[in-house]
N, CA and C of each residue as an Amber inpcrd file, in Angstrom:
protein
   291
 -13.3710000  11.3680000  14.0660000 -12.0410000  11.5450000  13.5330000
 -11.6120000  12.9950000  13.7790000 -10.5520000  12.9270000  14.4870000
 -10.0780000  14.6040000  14.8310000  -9.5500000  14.7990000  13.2800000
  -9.0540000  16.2230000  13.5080000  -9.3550000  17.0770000  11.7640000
  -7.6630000  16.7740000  11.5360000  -6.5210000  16.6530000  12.8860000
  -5.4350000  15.7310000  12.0650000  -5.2230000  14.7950000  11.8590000
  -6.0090000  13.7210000  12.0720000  -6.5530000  12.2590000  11.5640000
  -6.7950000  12.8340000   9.5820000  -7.5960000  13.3890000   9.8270000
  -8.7730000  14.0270000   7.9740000  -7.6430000  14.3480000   8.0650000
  -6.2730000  14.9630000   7.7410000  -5.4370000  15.5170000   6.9100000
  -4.2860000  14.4850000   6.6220000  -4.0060000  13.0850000   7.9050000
  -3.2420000  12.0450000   7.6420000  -4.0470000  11.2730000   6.2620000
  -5.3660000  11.1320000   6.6060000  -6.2050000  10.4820000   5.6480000
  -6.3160000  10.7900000   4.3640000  -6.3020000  12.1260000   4.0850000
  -6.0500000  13.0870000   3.0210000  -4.4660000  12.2670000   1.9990000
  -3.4750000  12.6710000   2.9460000  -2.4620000  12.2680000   2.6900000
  -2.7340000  10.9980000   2.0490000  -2.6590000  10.0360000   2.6630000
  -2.7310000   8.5830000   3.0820000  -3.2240000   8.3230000   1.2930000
  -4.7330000   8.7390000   1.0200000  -5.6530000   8.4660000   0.3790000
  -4.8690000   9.0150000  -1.2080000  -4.3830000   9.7960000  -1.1630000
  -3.5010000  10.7520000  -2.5300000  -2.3200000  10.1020000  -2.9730000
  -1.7370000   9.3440000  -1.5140000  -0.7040000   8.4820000  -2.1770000
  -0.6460000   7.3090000  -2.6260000  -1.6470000   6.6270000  -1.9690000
  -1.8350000   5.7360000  -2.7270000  -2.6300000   5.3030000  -3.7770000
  -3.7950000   6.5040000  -3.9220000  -4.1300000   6.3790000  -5.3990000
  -3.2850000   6.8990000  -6.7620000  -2.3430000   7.9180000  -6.4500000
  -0.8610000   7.6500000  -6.8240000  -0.3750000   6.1370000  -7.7490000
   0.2230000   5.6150000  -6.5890000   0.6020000   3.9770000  -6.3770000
  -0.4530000   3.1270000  -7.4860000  -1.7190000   3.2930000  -6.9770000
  -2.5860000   2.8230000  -7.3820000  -2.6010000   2.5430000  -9.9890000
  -2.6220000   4.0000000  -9.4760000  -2.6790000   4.1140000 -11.1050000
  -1.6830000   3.6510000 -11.6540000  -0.4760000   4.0800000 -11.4180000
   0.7380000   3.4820000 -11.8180000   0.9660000   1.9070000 -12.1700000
   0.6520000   1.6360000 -10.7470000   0.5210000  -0.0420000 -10.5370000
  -0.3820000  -0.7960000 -11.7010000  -1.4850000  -0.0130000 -11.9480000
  -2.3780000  -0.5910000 -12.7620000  -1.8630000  -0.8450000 -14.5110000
  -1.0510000   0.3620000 -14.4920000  -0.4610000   0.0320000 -15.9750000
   0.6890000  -1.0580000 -15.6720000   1.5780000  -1.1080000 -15.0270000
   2.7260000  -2.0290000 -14.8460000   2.6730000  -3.1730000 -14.5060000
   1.6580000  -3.9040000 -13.8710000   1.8680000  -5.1480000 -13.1120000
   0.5320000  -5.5810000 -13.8830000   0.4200000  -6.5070000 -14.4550000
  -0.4310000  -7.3210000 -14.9090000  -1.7020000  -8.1920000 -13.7110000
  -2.5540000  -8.4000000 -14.0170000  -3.3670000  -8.7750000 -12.3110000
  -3.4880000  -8.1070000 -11.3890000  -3.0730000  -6.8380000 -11.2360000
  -3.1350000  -5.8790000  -9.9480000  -4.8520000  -5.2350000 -10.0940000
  -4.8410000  -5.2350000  -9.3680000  -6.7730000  -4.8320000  -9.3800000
  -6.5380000  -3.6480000  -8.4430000  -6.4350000  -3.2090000  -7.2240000
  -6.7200000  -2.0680000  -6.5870000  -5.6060000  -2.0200000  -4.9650000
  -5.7120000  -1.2390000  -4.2560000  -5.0560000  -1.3150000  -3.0250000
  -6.2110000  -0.6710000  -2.2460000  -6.0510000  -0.7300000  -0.5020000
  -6.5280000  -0.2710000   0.1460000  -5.9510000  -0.2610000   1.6300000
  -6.1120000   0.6570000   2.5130000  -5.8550000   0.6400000   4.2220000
  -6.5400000   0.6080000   4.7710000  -6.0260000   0.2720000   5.9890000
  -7.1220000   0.5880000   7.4330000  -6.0830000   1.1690000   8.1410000
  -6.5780000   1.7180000   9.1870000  -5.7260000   2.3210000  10.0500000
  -6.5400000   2.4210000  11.1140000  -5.9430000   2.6690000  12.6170000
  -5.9480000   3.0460000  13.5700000  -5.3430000   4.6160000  14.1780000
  -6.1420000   5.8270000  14.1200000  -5.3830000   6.8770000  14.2500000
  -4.3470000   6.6900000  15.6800000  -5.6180000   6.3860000  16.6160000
  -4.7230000   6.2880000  18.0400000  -3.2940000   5.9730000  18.3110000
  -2.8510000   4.2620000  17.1250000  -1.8900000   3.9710000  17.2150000
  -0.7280000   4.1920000  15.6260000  -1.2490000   5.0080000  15.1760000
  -0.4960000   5.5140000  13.8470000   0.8660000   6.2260000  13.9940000
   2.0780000   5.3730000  13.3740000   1.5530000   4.6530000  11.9910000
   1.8280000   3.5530000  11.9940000   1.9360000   2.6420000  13.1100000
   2.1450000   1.8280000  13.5850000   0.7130000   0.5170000  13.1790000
   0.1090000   1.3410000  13.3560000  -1.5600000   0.3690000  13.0110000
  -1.6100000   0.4430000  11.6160000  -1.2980000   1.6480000  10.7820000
  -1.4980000   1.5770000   9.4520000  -1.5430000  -0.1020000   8.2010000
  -1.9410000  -0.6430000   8.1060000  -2.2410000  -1.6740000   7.1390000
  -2.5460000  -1.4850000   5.7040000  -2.1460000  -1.8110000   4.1700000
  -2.0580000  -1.6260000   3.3570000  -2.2500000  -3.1270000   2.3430000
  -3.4630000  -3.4620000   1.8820000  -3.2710000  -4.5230000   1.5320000
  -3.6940000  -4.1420000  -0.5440000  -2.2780000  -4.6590000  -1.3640000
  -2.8570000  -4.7320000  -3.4010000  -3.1940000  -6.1220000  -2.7940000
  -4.5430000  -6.1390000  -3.9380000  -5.0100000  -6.6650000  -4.1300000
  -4.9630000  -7.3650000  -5.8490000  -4.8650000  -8.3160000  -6.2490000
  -4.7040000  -8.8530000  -7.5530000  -6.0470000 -10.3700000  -7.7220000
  -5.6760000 -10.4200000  -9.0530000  -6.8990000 -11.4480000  -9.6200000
  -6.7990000 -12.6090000  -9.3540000  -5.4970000 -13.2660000  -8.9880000
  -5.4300000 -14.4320000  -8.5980000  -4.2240000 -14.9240000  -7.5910000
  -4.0810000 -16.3100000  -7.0370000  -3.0030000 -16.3100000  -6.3830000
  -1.7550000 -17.0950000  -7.4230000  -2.1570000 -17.1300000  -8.4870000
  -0.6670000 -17.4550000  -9.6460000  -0.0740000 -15.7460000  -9.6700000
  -0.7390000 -14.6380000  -9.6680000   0.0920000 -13.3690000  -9.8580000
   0.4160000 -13.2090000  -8.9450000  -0.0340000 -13.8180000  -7.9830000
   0.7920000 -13.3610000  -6.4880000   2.0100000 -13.9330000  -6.4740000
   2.0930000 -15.2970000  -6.3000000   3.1860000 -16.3060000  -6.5990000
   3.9730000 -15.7610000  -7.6630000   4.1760000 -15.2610000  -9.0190000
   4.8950000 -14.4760000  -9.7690000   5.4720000 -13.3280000  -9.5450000
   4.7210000 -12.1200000  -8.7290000   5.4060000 -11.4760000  -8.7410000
   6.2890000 -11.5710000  -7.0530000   6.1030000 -12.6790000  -6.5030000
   6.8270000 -12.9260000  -5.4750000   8.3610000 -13.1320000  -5.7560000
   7.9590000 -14.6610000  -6.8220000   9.1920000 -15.1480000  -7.5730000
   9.6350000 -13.8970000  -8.4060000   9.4700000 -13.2420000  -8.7780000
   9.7890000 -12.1300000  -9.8580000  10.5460000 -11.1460000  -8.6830000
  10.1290000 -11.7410000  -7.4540000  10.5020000 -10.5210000  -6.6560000
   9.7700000  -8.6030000  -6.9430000   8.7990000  -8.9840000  -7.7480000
   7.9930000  -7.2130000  -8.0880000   7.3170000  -6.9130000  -7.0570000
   7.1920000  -8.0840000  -5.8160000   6.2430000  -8.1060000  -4.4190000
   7.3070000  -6.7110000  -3.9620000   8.3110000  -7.1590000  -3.7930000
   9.5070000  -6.2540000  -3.0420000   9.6890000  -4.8110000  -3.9710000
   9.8170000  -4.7600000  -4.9230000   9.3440000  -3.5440000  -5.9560000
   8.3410000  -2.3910000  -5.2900000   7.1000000  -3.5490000  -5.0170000
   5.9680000  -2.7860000  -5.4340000   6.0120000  -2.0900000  -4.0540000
   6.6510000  -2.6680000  -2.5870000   6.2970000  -2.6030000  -1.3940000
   7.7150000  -1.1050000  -1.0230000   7.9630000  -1.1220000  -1.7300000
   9.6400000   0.1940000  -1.8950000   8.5140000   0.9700000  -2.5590000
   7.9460000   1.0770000  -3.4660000   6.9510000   2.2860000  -4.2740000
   6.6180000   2.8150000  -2.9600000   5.6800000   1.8040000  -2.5910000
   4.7380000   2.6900000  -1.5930000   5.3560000   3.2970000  -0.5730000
   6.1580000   2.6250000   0.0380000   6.7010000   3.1390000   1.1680000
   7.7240000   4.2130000   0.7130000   7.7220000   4.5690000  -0.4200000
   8.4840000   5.5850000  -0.8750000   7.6950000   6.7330000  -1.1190000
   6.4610000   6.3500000  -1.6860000   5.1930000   7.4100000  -1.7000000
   5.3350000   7.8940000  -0.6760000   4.9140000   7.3150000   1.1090000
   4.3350000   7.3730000   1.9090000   5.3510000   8.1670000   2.7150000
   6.4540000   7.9530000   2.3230000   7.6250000   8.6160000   3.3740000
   7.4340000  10.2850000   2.4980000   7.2080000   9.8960000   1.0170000
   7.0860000  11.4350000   0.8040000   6.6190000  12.5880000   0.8150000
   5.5530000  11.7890000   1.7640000   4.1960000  13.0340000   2.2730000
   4.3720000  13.2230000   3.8550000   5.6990000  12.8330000   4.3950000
   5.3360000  12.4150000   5.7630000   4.9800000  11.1970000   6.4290000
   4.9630000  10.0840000   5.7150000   4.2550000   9.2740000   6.3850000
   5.1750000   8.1730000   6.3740000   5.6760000   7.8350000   7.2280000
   6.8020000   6.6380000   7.5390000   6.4140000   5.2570000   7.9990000
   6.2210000   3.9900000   7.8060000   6.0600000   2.9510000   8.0660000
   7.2010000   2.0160000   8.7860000   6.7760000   1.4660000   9.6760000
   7.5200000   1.1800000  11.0780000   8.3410000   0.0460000  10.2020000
   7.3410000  -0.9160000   9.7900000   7.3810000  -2.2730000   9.4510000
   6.9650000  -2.6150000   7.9730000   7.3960000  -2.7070000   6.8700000
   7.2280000  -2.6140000   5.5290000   6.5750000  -3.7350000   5.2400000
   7.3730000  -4.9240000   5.5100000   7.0180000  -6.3070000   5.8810000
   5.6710000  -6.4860000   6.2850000   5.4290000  -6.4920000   7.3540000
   3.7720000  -6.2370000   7.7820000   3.0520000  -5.5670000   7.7330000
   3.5550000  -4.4700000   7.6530000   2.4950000  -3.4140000   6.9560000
   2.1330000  -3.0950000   5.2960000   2.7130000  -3.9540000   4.9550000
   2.2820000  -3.6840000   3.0300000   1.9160000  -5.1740000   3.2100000
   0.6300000  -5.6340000   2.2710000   0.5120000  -7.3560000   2.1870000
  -0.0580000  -7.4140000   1.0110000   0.4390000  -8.3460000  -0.1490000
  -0.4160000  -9.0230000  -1.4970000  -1.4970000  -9.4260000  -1.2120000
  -2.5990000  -9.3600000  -1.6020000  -3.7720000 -10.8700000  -1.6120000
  -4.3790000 -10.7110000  -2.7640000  -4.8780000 -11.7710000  -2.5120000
  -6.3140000 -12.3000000  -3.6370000  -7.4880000 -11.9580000  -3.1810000
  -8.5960000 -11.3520000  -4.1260000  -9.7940000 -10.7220000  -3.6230000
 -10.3650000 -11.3740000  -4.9880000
């Protein structure tokens, strides 16, 4: 990992544990988030998947529309460190773990 990769990662890692805590008090079923990324093709490769306890909270906060909420947080985090996401849609995803 070149050392401006470690400072995107830096970034990356601050905002969304950010996101993270927040999320945890507000949304009921939210368990954790995480990325992967590809530096080569960043931020284009960037991937972002919350994770929650079941697929009824998924389905709720879809219908609730808080999916679309939660996916404006981050990408609001992420733009505020620099970090812009091409595709919000595919690059932020709910699941069940």
């Amino acid at each position: 990992m070149r050392k401006t990769d470690k400072k995107i990662e830096k970034k990356l890692r601050d905002a969304l544990t950010e996101v993270c805590e927040v999320t945890l008090k507000d949304i009921v079923g939210y368990e954790w988030i995480t990325h992967k990324v590809n530096y080569q093709q960043f931020p284009a490769s960037l991937h972002i998947e919350c994770a929650f306890s079941s697929s009824q909270v998924v389905e709720q906060l879809k219908h609730s529309q808080e999916d679309l909420r939660l996916q404006n947080i981050i990408a609001e985090k992420l733009s505020s460190v620099g970090i812009n996401l091409q595709n919000v849609n595919k690059q932020i995803k709910m699941v069940v773990k």
